[in-house]
C-alpha positions in Angstrom: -54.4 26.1 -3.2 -57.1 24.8 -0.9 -58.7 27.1 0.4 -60.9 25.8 3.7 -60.6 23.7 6.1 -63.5 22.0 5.0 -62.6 21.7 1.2 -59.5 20.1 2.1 -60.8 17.8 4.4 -63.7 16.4 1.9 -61.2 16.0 -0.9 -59.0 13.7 1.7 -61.9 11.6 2.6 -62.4 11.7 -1.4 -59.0 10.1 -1.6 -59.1 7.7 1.3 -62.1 6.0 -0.5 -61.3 6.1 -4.5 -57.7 5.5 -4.5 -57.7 2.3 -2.7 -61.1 1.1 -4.3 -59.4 2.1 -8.0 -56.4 -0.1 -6.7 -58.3 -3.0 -5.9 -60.5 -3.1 -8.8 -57.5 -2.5 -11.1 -55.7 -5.3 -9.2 -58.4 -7.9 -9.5 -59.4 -6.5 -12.9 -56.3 -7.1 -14.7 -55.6 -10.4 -13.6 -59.4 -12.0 -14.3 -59.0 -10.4 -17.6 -55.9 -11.9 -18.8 -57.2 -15.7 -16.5 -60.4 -15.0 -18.5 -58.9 -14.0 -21.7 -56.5 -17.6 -21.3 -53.0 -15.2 -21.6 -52.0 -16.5 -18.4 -54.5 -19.0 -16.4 -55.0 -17.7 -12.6 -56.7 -19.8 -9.4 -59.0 -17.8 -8.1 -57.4 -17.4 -4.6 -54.4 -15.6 -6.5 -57.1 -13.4 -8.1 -58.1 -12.3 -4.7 -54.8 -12.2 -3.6 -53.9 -9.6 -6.2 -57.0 -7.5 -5.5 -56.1 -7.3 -1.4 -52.9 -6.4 -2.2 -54.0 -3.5 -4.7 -55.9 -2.5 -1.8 -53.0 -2.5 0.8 -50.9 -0.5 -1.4 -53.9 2.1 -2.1 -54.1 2.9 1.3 -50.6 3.0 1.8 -50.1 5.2 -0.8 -52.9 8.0 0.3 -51.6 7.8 4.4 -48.0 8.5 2.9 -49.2 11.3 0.7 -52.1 12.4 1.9 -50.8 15.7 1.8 -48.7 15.9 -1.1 -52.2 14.6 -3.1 -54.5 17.2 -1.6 -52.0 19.8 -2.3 -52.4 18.4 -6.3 -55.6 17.6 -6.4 -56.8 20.4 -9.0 -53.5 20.3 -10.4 -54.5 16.6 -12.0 -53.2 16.9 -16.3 -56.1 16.5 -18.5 -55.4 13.3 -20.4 -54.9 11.5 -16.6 -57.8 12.9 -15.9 -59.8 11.5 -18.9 -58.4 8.5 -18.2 -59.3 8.4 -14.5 -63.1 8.9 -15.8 -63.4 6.2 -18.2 -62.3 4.2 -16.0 -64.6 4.9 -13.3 -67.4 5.4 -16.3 -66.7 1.3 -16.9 -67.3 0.6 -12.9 -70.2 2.8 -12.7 -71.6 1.1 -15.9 -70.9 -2.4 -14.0 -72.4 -1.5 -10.8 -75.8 -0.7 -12.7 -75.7 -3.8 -14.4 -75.6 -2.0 -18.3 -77.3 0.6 -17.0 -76.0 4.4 -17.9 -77.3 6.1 -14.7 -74.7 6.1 -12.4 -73.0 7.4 -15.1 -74.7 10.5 -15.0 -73.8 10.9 -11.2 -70.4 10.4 -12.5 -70.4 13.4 -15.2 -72.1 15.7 -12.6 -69.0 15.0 -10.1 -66.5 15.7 -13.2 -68.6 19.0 -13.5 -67.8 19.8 -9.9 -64.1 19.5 -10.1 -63.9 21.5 -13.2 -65.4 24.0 -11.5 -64.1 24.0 -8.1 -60.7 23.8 -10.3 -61.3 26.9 -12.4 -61.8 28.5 -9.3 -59.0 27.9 -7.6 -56.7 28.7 -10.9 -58.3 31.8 -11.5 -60.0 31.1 -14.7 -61.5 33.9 -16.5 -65.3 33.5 -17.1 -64.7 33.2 -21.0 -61.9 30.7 -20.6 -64.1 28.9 -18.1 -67.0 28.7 -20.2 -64.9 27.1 -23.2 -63.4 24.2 -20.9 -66.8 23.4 -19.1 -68.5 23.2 -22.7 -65.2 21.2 -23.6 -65.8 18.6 -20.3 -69.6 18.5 -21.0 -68.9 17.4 -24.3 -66.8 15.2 -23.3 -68.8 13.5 -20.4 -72.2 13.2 -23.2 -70.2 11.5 -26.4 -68.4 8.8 -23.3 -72.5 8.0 -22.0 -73.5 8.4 -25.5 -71.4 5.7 -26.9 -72.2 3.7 -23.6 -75.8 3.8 -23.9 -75.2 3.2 -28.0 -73.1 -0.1 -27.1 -76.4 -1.3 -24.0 -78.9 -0.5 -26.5 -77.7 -2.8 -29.2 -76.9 -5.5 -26.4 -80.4 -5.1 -25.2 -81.9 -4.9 -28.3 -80.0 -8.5 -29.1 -80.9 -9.7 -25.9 -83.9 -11.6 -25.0 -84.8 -11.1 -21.6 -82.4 -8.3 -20.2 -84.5 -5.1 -21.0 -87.9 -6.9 -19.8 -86.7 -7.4 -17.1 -85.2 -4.2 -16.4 -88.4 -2.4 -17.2 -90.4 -5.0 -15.6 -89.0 -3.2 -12.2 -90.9 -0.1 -13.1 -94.1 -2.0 -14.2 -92.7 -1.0 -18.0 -91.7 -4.3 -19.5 -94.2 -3.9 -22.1 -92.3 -1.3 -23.6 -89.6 -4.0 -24.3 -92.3 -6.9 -25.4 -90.7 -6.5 -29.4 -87.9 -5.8 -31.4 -89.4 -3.4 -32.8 -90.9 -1.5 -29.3 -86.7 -2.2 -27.9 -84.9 -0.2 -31.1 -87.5 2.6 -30.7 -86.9 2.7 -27.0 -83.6 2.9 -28.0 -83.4 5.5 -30.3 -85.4 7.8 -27.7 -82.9 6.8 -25.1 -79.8 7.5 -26.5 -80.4 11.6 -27.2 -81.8 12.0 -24.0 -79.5 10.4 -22.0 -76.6 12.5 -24.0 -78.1 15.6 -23.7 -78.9 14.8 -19.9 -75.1 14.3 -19.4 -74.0 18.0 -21.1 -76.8 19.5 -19.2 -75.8 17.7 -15.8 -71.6 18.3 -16.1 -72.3 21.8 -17.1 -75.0 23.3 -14.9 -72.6 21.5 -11.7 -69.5 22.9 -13.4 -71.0 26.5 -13.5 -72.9 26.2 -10.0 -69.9 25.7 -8.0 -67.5 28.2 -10.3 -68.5 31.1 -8.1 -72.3 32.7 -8.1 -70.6 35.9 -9.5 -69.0 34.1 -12.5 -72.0 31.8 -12.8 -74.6 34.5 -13.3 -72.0 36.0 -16.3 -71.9 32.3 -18.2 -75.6 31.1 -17.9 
Protein backbone atom coordinates (compact mmCIF):
# COMPACT_ATOMS: atom_id res chain seq x y z
CA UNK A 1 0.00 0.00 0.00
CA UNK A 2 3.04 2.28 0.36
CA UNK A 3 3.52 3.99 -2.08
CA UNK A 4 7.36 5.60 -2.18
CA UNK A 5 10.27 4.81 -1.29
CA UNK A 6 10.43 7.56 0.97
CA UNK A 7 6.99 7.03 2.81
CA UNK A 8 8.05 3.65 3.59
CA UNK A 9 11.24 4.37 4.81
CA UNK A 10 9.98 7.26 7.37
CA UNK A 11 7.24 5.00 8.71
CA UNK A 12 10.18 2.29 9.50
CA UNK A 13 12.23 4.70 11.22
CA UNK A 14 8.71 5.64 12.94
CA UNK A 15 8.68 2.11 14.15
CA UNK A 16 12.23 1.52 15.04
CA UNK A 17 11.86 4.46 17.65
CA UNK A 18 8.04 4.09 19.12
CA UNK A 19 7.73 0.46 19.41
CA UNK A 20 10.65 -0.17 21.49
CA UNK A 21 10.22 3.19 23.59
CA UNK A 22 6.25 2.02 24.09
CA UNK A 23 7.84 -1.40 25.25
CA UNK A 24 10.05 0.04 27.64
CA UNK A 25 7.81 2.50 29.17
CA UNK A 26 5.00 -0.13 29.40
CA UNK A 27 7.57 -2.48 30.96
CA UNK A 28 8.82 -0.17 33.62
CA UNK A 29 5.37 1.38 33.92
CA UNK A 30 3.47 -1.59 35.00
CA UNK A 31 5.68 -2.92 37.39
CA UNK A 32 6.36 0.69 39.47
CA UNK A 33 2.60 0.88 39.37
CA UNK A 34 1.68 -2.26 40.94
CA UNK A 35 5.45 -1.70 43.52
CA UNK A 36 3.95 1.73 44.00
CA UNK A 37 0.42 0.70 44.37
CA UNK A 38 1.83 -2.17 47.23
CA UNK A 39 0.03 -5.27 44.95
CA UNK A 40 3.29 -6.77 44.60
CA UNK A 41 6.50 -4.84 46.23
CA UNK A 42 9.46 -4.60 43.48
CA UNK A 43 13.43 -3.61 44.22
CA UNK A 44 14.22 -1.13 42.05
CA UNK A 45 16.94 -3.07 40.10
CA UNK A 46 14.01 -5.56 39.02
CA UNK A 47 12.07 -2.44 37.88
CA UNK A 48 14.89 -1.64 35.53
CA UNK A 49 15.24 -4.95 34.71
CA UNK A 50 11.77 -5.24 33.40
CA UNK A 51 12.05 -1.91 31.45
CA UNK A 52 15.47 -3.19 29.45
CA UNK A 53 13.89 -6.19 28.75
CA UNK A 54 10.65 -4.37 27.24
CA UNK A 55 13.14 -2.71 25.33
CA UNK A 56 15.02 -5.80 23.95
CA UNK A 57 11.86 -7.40 22.89
CA UNK A 58 10.65 -3.99 21.09
CA UNK A 59 13.47 -4.09 18.91
CA UNK A 60 13.30 -7.57 18.43
CA UNK A 61 10.00 -7.48 17.39
CA UNK A 62 10.29 -4.42 14.73
CA UNK A 63 13.84 -6.15 13.07
CA UNK A 64 11.63 -9.40 12.77
CA UNK A 65 8.72 -7.56 11.28
CA UNK A 66 9.79 -4.70 9.94
CA UNK A 67 8.21 -5.51 6.92
CA UNK A 68 5.15 -7.21 7.85
CA UNK A 69 4.40 -3.82 10.16
CA UNK A 70 5.12 -1.28 7.38
CA UNK A 71 2.98 -3.33 5.04
CA UNK A 72 0.04 -2.69 8.09
CA UNK A 73 0.80 0.33 9.11
CA UNK A 74 -2.51 2.23 7.77
CA UNK A 75 -4.31 -0.90 8.15
CA UNK A 76 -4.04 -0.26 12.26
CA UNK A 77 -8.22 -1.13 13.75
CA UNK A 78 -9.64 2.01 15.26
CA UNK A 79 -10.14 1.04 18.91
CA UNK A 80 -6.03 -0.19 18.87
CA UNK A 81 -5.53 2.85 17.57
CA UNK A 82 -7.34 4.98 20.23
CA UNK A 83 -5.69 3.03 22.48
CA UNK A 84 -2.18 3.52 21.14
CA UNK A 85 -2.96 7.45 21.53
CA UNK A 86 -4.03 7.61 25.07
CA UNK A 87 -1.39 6.02 25.79
CA UNK A 88 1.09 8.10 24.24
CA UNK A 89 -1.36 11.23 25.34
CA UNK A 90 -0.33 10.03 29.17
CA UNK A 91 3.70 10.13 28.21
CA UNK A 92 3.45 13.28 26.34
CA UNK A 93 1.46 14.73 29.34
CA UNK A 94 4.42 13.31 31.70
CA UNK A 95 7.15 14.62 29.59
CA UNK A 96 5.68 18.32 29.96
CA UNK A 97 5.42 17.96 33.48
CA UNK A 98 1.21 18.51 33.50
CA UNK A 99 1.53 20.39 30.80
CA UNK A 100 -1.02 19.74 27.56
CA UNK A 101 1.42 20.95 24.85
CA UNK A 102 3.06 18.09 23.66
CA UNK A 103 -0.16 16.95 23.43
CA UNK A 104 -1.09 19.04 20.76
CA UNK A 105 2.01 17.85 18.74
CA UNK A 106 0.50 14.58 19.44
CA UNK A 107 -3.10 15.24 17.83
CA UNK A 108 -1.43 16.97 14.81
CA UNK A 109 0.59 13.58 14.16
CA UNK A 110 -2.90 11.50 14.59
CA UNK A 111 -4.15 14.09 11.97
CA UNK A 112 -1.36 13.07 9.64
CA UNK A 113 -2.05 9.38 9.70
CA UNK A 114 -5.62 9.78 9.16
CA UNK A 115 -4.90 11.42 6.31
CA UNK A 116 -2.05 9.80 4.77
CA UNK A 117 -4.47 6.60 5.59
CA UNK A 118 -7.50 7.87 3.75
CA UNK A 119 -5.32 8.30 1.05
CA UNK A 120 -4.02 5.30 0.58
CA UNK A 121 -7.64 3.43 1.07
CA UNK A 122 -9.17 5.56 -1.32
CA UNK A 123 -11.51 7.43 0.83
CA UNK A 124 -14.03 9.56 -0.84
CA UNK A 125 -13.79 13.25 0.09
CA UNK A 126 -17.32 13.09 1.94
CA UNK A 127 -16.32 9.88 3.83
CA UNK A 128 -13.06 11.50 4.61
CA UNK A 129 -14.39 14.55 5.84
CA UNK A 130 -16.81 12.65 8.40
CA UNK A 131 -13.76 10.51 9.93
CA UNK A 132 -11.25 13.55 10.17
CA UNK A 133 -14.18 15.54 12.08
CA UNK A 134 -14.70 12.12 13.97
CA UNK A 135 -10.58 11.99 14.93
CA UNK A 136 -10.60 15.84 15.66
CA UNK A 137 -13.23 15.28 17.98
CA UNK A 138 -11.75 12.77 19.35
CA UNK A 139 -8.06 14.24 19.86
CA UNK A 140 -10.02 17.84 21.55
CA UNK A 141 -12.52 15.96 24.31
CA UNK A 142 -8.86 13.52 25.24
CA UNK A 143 -6.70 17.26 25.74
CA UNK A 144 -9.90 18.68 27.03
CA UNK A 145 -10.39 16.41 29.85
CA UNK A 146 -6.46 16.55 30.29
CA UNK A 147 -6.24 20.13 30.70
CA UNK A 148 -9.73 19.88 32.85
CA UNK A 149 -7.96 17.24 35.30
CA UNK A 150 -4.13 20.01 35.32
CA UNK A 151 -6.32 22.82 35.88
CA UNK A 152 -7.96 21.61 39.02
CA UNK A 153 -4.51 20.19 40.20
CA UNK A 154 -2.99 23.54 39.63
CA UNK A 155 -5.72 25.33 40.86
CA UNK A 156 -5.24 23.07 44.32
CA UNK A 157 -1.69 23.44 44.09
CA UNK A 158 0.36 26.04 45.69
CA UNK A 159 3.31 26.65 43.93
CA UNK A 160 3.05 24.47 40.54
CA UNK A 161 1.37 27.09 38.15
CA UNK A 162 3.75 30.05 39.64
CA UNK A 163 6.15 28.54 38.80
CA UNK A 164 5.27 27.39 35.49
CA UNK A 165 4.36 30.95 34.51
CA UNK A 166 7.16 32.38 36.30
CA UNK A 167 9.20 30.91 33.16
CA UNK A 168 7.50 33.25 30.91
CA UNK A 169 7.76 36.24 33.33
CA UNK A 170 3.65 35.49 33.90
CA UNK A 171 3.54 34.17 37.41
CA UNK A 172 1.42 36.95 38.44
CA UNK A 173 -1.35 35.63 36.51
CA UNK A 174 -1.25 32.66 39.02
CA UNK A 175 -0.65 34.97 42.38
CA UNK A 176 -4.63 33.90 43.55
CA UNK A 177 -7.13 31.39 43.53
CA UNK A 178 -9.20 33.42 42.08
CA UNK A 179 -6.54 34.77 39.02
CA UNK A 180 -5.71 30.46 38.70
CA UNK A 181 -9.65 29.26 38.13
CA UNK A 182 -9.99 32.18 35.60
CA UNK A 183 -6.85 31.17 33.86
CA UNK A 184 -8.34 28.06 33.87
CA UNK A 185 -11.52 28.54 32.49
CA UNK A 186 -9.77 30.49 29.42
CA UNK A 187 -7.39 27.60 29.04
CA UNK A 188 -9.45 24.82 28.75
CA UNK A 189 -11.63 26.08 25.45
CA UNK A 190 -8.68 27.19 23.76
CA UNK A 191 -6.62 24.47 24.26
CA UNK A 192 -9.74 22.12 22.95
CA UNK A 193 -10.45 24.03 20.13
CA UNK A 194 -6.61 24.30 19.32
CA UNK A 195 -6.59 20.47 19.22
CA UNK A 196 -9.75 20.04 16.54
CA UNK A 197 -8.24 22.82 14.61
CA UNK A 198 -4.60 21.26 14.67
CA UNK A 199 -5.79 17.21 13.93
CA UNK A 200 -8.00 18.47 11.30
CA UNK A 201 -6.16 21.08 9.21
CA UNK A 202 -2.97 18.17 9.31
CA UNK A 203 -5.50 15.49 8.44
CA UNK A 204 -6.88 17.55 5.36
CA UNK A 205 -3.32 18.97 4.30
CA UNK A 206 -1.69 15.75 3.71
CA UNK A 207 -5.18 13.93 2.22
CA UNK A 208 -4.27 15.18 -1.28
CA UNK A 209 -4.32 19.12 -2.38
CA UNK A 210 -7.14 18.07 -4.87
CA UNK A 211 -9.35 16.56 -2.11
CA UNK A 212 -8.22 19.18 0.39
CA UNK A 213 -9.42 22.18 -1.61
CA UNK A 214 -13.05 20.13 -1.91
CA UNK A 215 -13.31 19.74 2.17
CA UNK A 216 -12.02 23.17 3.46
Amino acid sequence: MITTRTESTVITLFLFLVCPLSCLIFAWWTPASLSLFGVIPMSENVIISCALTGLALGIVVVVATRRQLVSIFYDLNRWIAAVLYLFWSAIALALFMGLPICNLVLGGCAGIYVGRKAYHHHISASTFKRVSRHVSLFTAIVVGIISIAMGILAVHDQTTMQTILGLIGLEWLASTTARKIVLVIIAVPVMTVAQYSMTHKMAVWVYSSKSSTAIA
